[in-house]
N, C-alpha and C positions, 0 to 999 in steps of 0.2 A: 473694546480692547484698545483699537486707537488713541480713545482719547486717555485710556491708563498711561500708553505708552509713552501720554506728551511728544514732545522732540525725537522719538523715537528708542532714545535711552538716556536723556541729559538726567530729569528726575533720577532716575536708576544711580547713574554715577555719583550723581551729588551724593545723594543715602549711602553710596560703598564708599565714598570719599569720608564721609561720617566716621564711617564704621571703621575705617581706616587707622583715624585719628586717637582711636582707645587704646589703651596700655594693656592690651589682652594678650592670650597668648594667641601662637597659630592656630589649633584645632579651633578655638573659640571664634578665631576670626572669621575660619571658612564657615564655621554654624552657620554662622550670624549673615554671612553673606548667600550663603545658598536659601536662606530663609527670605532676605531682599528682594533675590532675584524672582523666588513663586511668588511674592506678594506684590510683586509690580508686576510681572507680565501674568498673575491672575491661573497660574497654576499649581495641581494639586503639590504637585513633584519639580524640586530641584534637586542636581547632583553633581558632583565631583569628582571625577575618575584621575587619579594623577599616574604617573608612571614609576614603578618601583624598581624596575630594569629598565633595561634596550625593550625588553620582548612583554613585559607582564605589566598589566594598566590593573590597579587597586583603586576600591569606591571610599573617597576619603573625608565623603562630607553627604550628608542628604538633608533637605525638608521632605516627607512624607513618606519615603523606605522607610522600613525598620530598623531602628537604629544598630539595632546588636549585627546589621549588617556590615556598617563600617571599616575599616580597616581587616574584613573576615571575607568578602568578595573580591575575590581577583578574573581575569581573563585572561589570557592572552590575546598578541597583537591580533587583527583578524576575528577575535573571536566574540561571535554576537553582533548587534548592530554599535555599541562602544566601542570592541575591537576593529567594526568596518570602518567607523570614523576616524580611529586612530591612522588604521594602516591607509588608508585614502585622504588622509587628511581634505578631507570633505564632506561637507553637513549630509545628514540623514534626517529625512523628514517626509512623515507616513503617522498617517489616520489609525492604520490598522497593525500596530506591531508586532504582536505576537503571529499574524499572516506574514509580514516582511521577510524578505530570501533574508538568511544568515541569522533569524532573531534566535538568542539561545536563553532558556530559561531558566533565571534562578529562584529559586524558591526560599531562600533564607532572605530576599530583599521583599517579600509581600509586594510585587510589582503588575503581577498578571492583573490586577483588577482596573490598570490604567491603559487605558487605547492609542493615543495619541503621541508619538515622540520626536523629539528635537534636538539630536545634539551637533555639535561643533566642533573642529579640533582648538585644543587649546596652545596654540604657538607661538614663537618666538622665531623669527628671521630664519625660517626654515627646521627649525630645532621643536622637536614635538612634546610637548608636556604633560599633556591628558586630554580629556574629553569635560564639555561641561550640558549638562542632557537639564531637559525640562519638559515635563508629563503632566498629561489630563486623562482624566475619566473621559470627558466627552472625543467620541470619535471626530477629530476633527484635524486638518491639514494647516500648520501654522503659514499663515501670511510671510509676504515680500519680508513687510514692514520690521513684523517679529524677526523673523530669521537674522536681518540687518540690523538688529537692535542686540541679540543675541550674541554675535559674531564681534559685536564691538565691549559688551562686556567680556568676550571672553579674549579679549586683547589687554586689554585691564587684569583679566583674572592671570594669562601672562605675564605682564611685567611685575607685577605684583607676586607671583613666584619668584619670577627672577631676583626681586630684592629682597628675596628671605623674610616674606608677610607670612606664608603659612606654614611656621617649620614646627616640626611637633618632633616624637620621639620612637616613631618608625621610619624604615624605609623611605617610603614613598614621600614623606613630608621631611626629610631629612634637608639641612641645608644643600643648598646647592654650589659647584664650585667648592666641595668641600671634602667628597668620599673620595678614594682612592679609587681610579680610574683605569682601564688597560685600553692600548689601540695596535690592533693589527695593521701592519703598512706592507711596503716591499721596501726592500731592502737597495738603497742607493748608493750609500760607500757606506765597509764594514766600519768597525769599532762600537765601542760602548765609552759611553759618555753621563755623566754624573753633575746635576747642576737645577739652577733656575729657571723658569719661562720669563721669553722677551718676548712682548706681541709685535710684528712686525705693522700689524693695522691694531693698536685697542681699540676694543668694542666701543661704541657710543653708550654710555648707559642714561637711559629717561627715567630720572625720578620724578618725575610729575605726569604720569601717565592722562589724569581727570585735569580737563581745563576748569578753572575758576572764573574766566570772562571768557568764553567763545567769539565777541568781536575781537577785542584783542589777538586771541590765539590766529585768530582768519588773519589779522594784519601782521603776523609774526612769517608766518605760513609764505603769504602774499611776497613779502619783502623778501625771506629769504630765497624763495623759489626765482626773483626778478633777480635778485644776487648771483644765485647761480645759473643764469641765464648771459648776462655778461661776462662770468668768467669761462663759460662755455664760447661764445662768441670770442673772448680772447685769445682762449687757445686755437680756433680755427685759423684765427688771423695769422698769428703767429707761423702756427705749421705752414701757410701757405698753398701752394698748389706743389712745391717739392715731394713732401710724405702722402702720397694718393692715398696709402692705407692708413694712415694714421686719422688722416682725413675723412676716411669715411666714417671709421670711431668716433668721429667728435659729432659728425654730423646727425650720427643715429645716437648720442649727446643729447643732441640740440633738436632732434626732432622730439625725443620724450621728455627734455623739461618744458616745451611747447605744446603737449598735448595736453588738451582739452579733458579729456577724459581720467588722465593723470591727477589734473589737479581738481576735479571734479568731485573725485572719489574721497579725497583728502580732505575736498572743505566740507561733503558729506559728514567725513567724519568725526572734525571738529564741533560742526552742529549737531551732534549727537551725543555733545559729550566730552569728547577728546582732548588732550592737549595736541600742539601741532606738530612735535613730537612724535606723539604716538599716533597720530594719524600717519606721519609717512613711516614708522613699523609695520602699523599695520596692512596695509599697500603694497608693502617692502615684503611681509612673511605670505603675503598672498602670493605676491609674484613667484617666491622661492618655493611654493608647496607649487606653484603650477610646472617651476621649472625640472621639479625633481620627477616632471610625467610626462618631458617632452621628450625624443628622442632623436630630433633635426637639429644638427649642429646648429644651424646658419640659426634659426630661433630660440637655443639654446645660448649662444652668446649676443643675441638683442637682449633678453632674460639677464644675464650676466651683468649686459653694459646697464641696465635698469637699477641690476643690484648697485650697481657702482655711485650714479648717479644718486640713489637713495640717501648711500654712506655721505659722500660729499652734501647733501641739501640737509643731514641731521649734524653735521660737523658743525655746517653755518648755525645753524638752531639752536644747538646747545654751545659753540665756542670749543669743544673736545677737537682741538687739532689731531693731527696725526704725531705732532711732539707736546703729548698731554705735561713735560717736565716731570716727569718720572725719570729717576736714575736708573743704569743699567744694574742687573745685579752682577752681584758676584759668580762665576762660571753659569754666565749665559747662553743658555739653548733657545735659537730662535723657533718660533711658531709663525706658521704662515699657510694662508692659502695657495699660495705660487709668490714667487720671487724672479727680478731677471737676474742675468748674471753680472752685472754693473751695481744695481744694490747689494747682492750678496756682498760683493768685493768690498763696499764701503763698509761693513764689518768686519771683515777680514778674521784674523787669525784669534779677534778677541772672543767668538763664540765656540764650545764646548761641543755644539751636536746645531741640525738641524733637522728639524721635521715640518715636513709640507704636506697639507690636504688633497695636491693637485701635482702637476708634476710627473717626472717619468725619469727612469732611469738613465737616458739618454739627453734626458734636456739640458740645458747651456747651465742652469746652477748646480744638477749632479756633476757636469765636468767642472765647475769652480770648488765643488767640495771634494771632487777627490784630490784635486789640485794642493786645496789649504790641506788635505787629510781630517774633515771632521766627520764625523758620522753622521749620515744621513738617513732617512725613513721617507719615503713618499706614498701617497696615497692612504694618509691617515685619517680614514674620515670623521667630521664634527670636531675633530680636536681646539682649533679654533674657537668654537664655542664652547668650550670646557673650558680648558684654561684659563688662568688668569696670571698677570703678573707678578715674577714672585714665586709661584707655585715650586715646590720641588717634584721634580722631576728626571727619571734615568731612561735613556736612551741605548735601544740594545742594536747597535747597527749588524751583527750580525746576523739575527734572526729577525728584523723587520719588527722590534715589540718596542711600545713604548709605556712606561711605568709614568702614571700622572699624580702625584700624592702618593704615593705607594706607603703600603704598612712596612711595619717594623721587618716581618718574616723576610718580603721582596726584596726590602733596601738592605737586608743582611747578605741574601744571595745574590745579589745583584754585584756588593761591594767586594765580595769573594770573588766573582767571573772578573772584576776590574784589575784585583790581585793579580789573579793569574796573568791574566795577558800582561800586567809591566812585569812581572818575573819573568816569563816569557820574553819580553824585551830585552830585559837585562843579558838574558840566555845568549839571544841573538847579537846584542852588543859585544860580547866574548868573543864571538866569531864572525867578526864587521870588514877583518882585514886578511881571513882567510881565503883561498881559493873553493869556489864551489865546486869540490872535487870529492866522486864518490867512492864509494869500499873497493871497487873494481880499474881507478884510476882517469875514467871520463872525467874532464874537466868543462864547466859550463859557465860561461858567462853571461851575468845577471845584471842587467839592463834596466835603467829607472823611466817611466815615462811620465814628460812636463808640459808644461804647456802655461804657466807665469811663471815671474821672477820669483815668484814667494816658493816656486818648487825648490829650485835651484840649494839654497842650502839643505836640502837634506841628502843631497851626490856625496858628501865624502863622509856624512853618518852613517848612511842606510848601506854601505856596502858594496852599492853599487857600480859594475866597472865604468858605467860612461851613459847616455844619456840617448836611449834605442827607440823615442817618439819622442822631439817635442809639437807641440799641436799649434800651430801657427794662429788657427784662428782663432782662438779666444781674444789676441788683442783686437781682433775686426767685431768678434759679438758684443764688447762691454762696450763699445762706445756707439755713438750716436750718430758717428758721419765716418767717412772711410778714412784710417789713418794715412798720413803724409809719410813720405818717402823715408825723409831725413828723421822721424819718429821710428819707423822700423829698423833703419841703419843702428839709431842707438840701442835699441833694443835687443836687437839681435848679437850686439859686438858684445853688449854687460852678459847675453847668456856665455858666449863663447868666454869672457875674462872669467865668468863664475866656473865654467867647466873644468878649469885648469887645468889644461892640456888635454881633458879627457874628451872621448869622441861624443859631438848632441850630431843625431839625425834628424833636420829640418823638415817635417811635412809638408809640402805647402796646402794651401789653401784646402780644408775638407770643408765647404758650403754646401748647403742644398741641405734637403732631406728633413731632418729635425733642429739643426743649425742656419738658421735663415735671417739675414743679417738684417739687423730694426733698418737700417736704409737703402736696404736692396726689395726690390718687390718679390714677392715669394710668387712663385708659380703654383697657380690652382692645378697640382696634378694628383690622379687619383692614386699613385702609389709612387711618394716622395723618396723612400729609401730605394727605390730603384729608378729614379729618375734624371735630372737634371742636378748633378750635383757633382763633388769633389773635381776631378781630373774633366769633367766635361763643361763642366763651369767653364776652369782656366783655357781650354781649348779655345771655346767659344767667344771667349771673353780675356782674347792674349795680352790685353793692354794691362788687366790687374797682377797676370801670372809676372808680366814684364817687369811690372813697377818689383815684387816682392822677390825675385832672382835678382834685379840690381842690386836692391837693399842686404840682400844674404850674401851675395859675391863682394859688398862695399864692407861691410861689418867683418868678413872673413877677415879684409885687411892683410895676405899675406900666410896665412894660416889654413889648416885642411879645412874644407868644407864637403859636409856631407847633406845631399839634399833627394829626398821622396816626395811621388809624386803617388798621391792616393786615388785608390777605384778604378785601378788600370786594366779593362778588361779585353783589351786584345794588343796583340804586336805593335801595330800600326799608332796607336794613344802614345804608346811607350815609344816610338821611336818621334813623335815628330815634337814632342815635350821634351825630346834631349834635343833636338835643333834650334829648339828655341833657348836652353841654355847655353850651346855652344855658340850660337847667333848675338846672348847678351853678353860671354866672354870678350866675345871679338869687339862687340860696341866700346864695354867699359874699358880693355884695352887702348882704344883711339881715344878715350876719352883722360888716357893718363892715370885711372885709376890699380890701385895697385889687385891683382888678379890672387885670388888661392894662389896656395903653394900646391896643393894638391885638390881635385874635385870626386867626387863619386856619386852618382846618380843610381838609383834604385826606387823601387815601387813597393807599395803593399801590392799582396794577394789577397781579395776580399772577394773576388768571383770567383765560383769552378773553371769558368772557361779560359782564363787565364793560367789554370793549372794544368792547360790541354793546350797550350800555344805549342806554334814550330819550334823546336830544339834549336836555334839561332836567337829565341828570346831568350834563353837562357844564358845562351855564351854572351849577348851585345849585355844582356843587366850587369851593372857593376854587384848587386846584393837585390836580393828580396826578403820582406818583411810580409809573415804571413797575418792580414788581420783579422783574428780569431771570432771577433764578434760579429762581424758582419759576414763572412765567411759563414758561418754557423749558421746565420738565419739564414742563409739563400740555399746551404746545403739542405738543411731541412726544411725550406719554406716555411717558418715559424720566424714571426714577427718576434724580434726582441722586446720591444712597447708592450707586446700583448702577453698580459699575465695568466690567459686560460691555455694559452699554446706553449709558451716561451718555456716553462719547466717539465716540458713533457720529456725534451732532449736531454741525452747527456754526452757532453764530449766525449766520454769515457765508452760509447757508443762503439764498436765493434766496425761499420763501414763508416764511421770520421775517420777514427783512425786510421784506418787504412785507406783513405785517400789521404790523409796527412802522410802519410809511409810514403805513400806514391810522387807527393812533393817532393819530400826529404831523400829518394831513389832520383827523381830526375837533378836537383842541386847536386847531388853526389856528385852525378855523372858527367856536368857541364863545368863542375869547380866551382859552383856559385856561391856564395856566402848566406845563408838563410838562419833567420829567428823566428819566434813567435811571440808575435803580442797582442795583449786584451787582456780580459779579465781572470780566463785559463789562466794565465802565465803566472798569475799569482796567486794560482789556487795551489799549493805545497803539493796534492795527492796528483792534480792533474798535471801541473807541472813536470813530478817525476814521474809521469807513464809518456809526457812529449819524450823526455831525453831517453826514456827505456828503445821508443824507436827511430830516434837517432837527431831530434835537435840539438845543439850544442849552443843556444844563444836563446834567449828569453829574457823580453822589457815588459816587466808589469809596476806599479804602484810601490814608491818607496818603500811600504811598511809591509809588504809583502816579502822584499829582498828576504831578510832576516829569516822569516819562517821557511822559505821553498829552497834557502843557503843549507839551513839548520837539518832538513830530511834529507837533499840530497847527500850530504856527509854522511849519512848513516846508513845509506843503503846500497844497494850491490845492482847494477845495472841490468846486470848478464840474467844474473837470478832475477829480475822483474820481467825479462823479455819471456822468458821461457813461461814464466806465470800469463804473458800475456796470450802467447800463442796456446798457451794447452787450453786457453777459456775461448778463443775461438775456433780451436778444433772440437770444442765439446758443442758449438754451435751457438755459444751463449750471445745476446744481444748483447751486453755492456760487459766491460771486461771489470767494471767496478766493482764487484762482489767480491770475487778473486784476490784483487788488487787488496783490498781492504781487511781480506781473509789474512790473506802473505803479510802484510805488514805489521796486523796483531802478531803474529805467531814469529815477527823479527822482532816487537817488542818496540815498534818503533812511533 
């Protein structure tokens, strides 16, 4: 059998390289190839299993089944020793199969008379294709050699999908990159969005999977792996010993394009056959089948950086930059695995939607897309390997759905829900300069929150009276080293000239947590949203809070300044954060600079325990800002990031509410000025059941104004209270059913 095998499979590929080369169709091709494959590794049975869905693997080629089997045998994932292959994406290989756990029986493939079986997963860069199996009569366990000879055709039988060699006229052989695709995600910022894929990485694609010189190929391999091995070395140099983390990325880099074993596997695979190429795919989709089974961060992102390293050493090999000179299309929706928030920005306002494989709803590029207002999806998975540039595609930010190629029906309804919401706009643009005032006379001010300059025009579209969060840090996340003083001075003065006269409430610094600045070292803590972060940061660390109070007091220039300080969770935070502002008053007065005309200091509320301070917190706050998201996750201990817990809760919850009451009872009683903001504030239902128990200020998302302007006009405040309380006298958990009951039968 050895010496059938030659080189282990180079014979083999030359013959499918052959086969390749004929003007046949698919079905013919995969014949023809699954008949190669028994004739050179010397068995009765070859097979083909491709995947017709996500879940159901079809036999889409045999030498020795029964042919009327074909395209008539399906499984599911799991199911059988094909489906165990599939869903383990790892070989099976047993003497006795019809004995083997999981073997399932079909009888329309005349299979039972063969002992021996062998199959593979068939994949691509972690993306699973089928299974490709080879059987004997005799009972007998296939070799190292086989298995490894096996494993490399079916890397071949891989890209060779990939490029539309076996496309027939079912299902399972249908092109690829071609059907109409859906992807479940979470939902990042609302809207729907209508347009083209932009790949933020395009794939490398290997059309020469079979080397034709294997010295050659080893010298291609050789050169480029030495390639990038110097510009590994470059970059460490560079980074220096400044970036420790960044540093150590380069160096776990530099330690796997210096393994031994790395490149081992590679030139293995070359001499087998390969081009050099598809030798580092195949390496590359091994990695990613093993990464998809690990569940230890820390090995989990060595895997990762491996992946990384893969992409870069097939770039050098094929010349496929990362700017392949492809134009942008027209209303572009980016695709990406993860993005930071400094790339995002360098597309700005030109893209239509984005969707991310990776991601969260709290990471630095959901806060730059709610910012620009595009739609966003995260946690789409595979979409990335679907895709292709170009593709049409509709984006449903509200429901978390993404439309990949979509048929005719989708894009019909899809283009109807786009209707609606700009009619709906238009609705809202009617009433842009009205007061949010309801049936009963409550008047509420509606509050926009920013955090770049790109927000800033939409304050006297949206509605908005003034400006109730902007987020300071996003200019510290996009960039790469800590901004200078004299940068924030200007920055802060263009927001204040863009406000035109209207009130921006300056956060400062909210660091830590899920915001961790690329040149500040993050703290290894095991629970980052309750850790070292926002208001204990600037404590800690007064020289940054110093620098960013001078700059907000310089840019005021004369003019009110209103300034919070985030994650305030006892008295004592909150009073020695105001000494330090009145400490940088007193400084930049000596120093001739021109002071406010007027100051106000206030905090969010984001802990309970702060809504239980001494009644002297009360009276010293100039205002408090309650912040809803984070507030929410501590009140119920349910991580916001975590999407098995996070939608268990609902504001609309019966004891939120009523400690939100219990806030709005103590502000009452001390005169304090108090809003709410987050995502609530721009939910229109939740919105109007805050002001039912007695907010009078709410900053949410510009494109929110419009909608929670537009219900609160229409409804009766008094009559929502009275709905609220009879559904917690009847004991009810959430007052939402109620709410939602009431507001059908107001017609609203």
């Amino acid at each position: 059998m050895a010496e059938r095998l030659e080189t282990g499979s180079r014979k083999l590929l030359g013959r499918l390289r052959d086969a390749m080369a004929g003007d046949v169709a698919g079905q013919a091709r995969l014949d023809k190839i699954t008949s190669l494959i028994a004739d050179s590794m010397g068995c009765e049975v070859c097979s083909v299993y491709l995947f017709r869905d996500e879940d159901t693997l079809e036999l889409c080629a045999t030498e020795g089944l029964n042919q009327d089997a074909v395209h008539e045998t399906r499984m599911k994932l799991g199911e059988g020793l094909v489906g165990r292959v599939a869903r383990r994406r790892e070989v099976v290989n047993t003497p006795d199969a019809p004995q083997a756990k999981g073997f399932r029986y079909m009888p329309e493939t005349g299979e039972e008379v063969f002992s021996s079986f062998l199959g593979v997963p068939v994949q691509r860069l972690g993306d699973a294709l089928g299974v490709l199996v080879v059987q004997s009569r005799t009972a007998r366990e296939f070799s190292a050699d086989e298995v490894y000879a096996l494993e490399v055709v079916a890397m071949v039988v891989a890209e060779m999908t990939e490029l539309g060699a076996f496309v027939g006229d079912n299902a399972a052989m249908s092109a690829r990159h071609s059907q109409p695709a859906m992807f479940r995600g979470t939902v990042g910022q609302e809207g729907a969005a209508e347009g083209h894929v932009w790949l933020h990485e395009p794939r490398v694609v290997v059309t020469n999977p079979i080397a034709d010189d294997p010295v050659r190929e080893l010298e291609r391999l050789q050169g480029a792996v030495e390639q990038l091995r110097v510009g590994v070395d470059k970059m460490l140099e560079i980074a220096g010993s400044q970036d420790k983390d960044q540093q150590q990325v380069l160096e776990a880099y530099r330690m796997f394009a210096n393994s031994k074993g790395w490149m081992r596997r590679m030139e293995e695979a070359i001499s087998n056959g390969l081009s050099a190429e598809a030798a580092v795919e195949k390496e590359q989709s091994l990695a990613g089948a093993r990464m998809g089974k690990v569940t230890d961060s820390y090995l989990r992102e060595r895997l990762s950086d491996l992946d990384d390293l893969s992409n870069r050493l097939l770039r050098i090999l094929t010349g496929q930059g990362a700017d392949t000179g492809a134009e942008m299309p027209a209303n572009p929706i980016l695709i990406a695995r993860n993005i930071g928030p400094a790339e995002l920005l360098e597309y700005g306002r030109n893209l239509k939607g984005i969707v991310l494989e990776e991601g969260s709803v709290g990471s630095h590029a959901a806060i730059v897309a709610r910012a620009l207002a595009i739609p966003l999806v995260v946690h789409a998975s595979r979409i990335s390997t679907e895709a292709l540039n170009g593709d049409h595609i509709m984006v449903d930010g509200e429901q978390g759905m993404v439309h990949l190629r979509p048929d005719d029906s989708v894009v019909s309804a899809f283009r109807d829900k786009i209707a609606m919401l700009a009619a709906a706009q238009e609705r809202y643009a009617s009433i842009r300069d009205l007061p949010a005032e309801t049936l009963d006379g409550a008047v509420l001010s509606l509050q926009m929150n920013a955090g770049l300059m790109a927000d800033l025009p939409s304050l006297p579209n949206s509605g908005a009276d003034g400006v109730g969060l902007f987020r300071t840090e996003l200019q510290f996340l996009v960039r790469n080293q800590m901004p200078r003083r004299s940068e924030l001075v200007a920055l802060y003065a263009r927001v204040l000239d863009a406000a035109q006269g209207k009130r921006v409430i300056f956060r400062t610094l909210d660091i830590g947590s899920d915001k961790v600045l690329p040149y500040m070292k993050p703290n290894d803590e095991p629970n980052p949203a309750m850790g070292w972060r926002a208001i204990r940061v600037g404590l800690d660390k007064p020289g940054i809070m110093r620098m960013q109070l001078q700059a907000l007091i310089r840019a005021a220039n004369g003019r009110p300044l209103t300034v919070m300080f985030p994650f305030v969770a006892q008295l004592d935070e909150y009073r020695i954060a105001r000494r330090m502002v009145d400490k940088t008053l007193a400084a930049e007065e000596r120093l001739g600079h021109v002071l406010p005309s007027s100051i106000e200091i206030g905090t969010m509320l984001e802990t309970p325990s702060l809504a239980f301070a001494p009644y002297k917190f009360f009276e010293e706050v100039d205002f408090l800002s309650i912040g809803g998201n984070d507030l929410k996750q501590f009140f119920f201990a349910a991580d916001r990031e975590n999407e098995r817990v996070r939608r268990r809760y609902d504001t609309l919850n019966v004891s939120f509410l009523s400690f939100i009451e219990g806030i709005v009872e103590r502000c009452e009683m001390s005169g304090t000025p108090l809003s709410f903001c987050g995502e609530d504030a721009g939910r229109p239902v939740e919105a109007l059941c805050l002001a039912a128990i007695g907010l009078r200020s709410l900053s949410m998302r510009p494109a929110s104004v419009g909608p929670v302007k537009s219900l609160l006009r229409r409804a009766n405040l008094q009559d929502l209270r009275k709905v609220i309380a009879d559904a917690r006298h009847r004991g009810e958990m959430s007052v939402r059913p109620a709410v939602m009951e009431w507001l059908r039968s107001q017609g609203a």
